[in-house]
N, C-alpha and C positions, 0 to 999 in steps of 0.2 A: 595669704596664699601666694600672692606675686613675690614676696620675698621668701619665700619659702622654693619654688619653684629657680629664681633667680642663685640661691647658695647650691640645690644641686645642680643647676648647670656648670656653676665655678669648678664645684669640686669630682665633676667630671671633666671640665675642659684644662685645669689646670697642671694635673696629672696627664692626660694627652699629651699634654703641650712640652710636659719634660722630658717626656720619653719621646717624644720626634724629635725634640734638641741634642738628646742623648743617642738617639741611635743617628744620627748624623754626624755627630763626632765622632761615631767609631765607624760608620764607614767612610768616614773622609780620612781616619786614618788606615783603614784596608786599603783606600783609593791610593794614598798616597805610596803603603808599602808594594801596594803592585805597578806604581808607577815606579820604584826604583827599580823592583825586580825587572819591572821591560827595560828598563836604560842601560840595566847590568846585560843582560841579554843582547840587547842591540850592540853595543861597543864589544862583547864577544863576538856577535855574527860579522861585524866591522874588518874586526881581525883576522877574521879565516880565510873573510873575503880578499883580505890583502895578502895573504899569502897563496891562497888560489889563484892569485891575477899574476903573481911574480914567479908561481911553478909553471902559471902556464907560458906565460912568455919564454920561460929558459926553453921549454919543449919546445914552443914554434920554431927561437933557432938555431935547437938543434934536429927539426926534422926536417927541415927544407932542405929539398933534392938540390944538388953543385949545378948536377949536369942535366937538363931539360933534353929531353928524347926528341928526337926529331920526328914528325909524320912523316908516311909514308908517301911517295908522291905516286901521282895517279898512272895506271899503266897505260902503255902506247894503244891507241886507237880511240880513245872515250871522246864520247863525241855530246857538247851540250843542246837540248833541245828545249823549245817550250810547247804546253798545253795547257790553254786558255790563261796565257801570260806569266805562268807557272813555271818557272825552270825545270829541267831536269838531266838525269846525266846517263849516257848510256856505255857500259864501261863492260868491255868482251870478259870472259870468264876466264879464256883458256889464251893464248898466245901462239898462234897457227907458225911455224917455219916455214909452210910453202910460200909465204908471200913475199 
């Protein structure tokens, strides 16, 4: 009985066992071909990226402004104050001629 018991274990463990070996080796070779496929990929995204870096540089200089605008300087009368240590600036609207 114990060897009777003992042969079908084998001849279900033994078949298991080649088809775990088996299906191992073909996903090690899926694994391997979609590791190519990312590498292929990668070294394409590589290269867009390097041409994306060197369009955008040509654009940076060619969009930089020559001439820098100058601000506006503040009109006559503005007077700075503070509240509760807080600057601020008090600047007339209108520019009176009577004074």
């Amino acid at each position: 009985m114990r060897r009777f018991l003992l042969l079908i274990g084998l001849a279900i463990l033994i078949p298991l066992t080649l088809l775990a070996l088996g299906a191992k080796t073909e996903s090690s070779k899926s694994v391997e071909a979609e590791l190519k496929s990312l590498k292929s990929q990668v070294a394409s995204l590589e290269k867009r990226v390097r041409t994306l870096e060197t369009q955008l540089a040509d654009r940076a200089t060619k969009d930089v402004p020559l001439i820098i605008p100058q601000t506006p300087q503040a009109p006559k009368g503005w007077r700075k104050r503070q509240f509760n240590g807080i600057p601020y600036y008090v600047i007339p609207l209108q520019q009176n001629s009577n004074k």
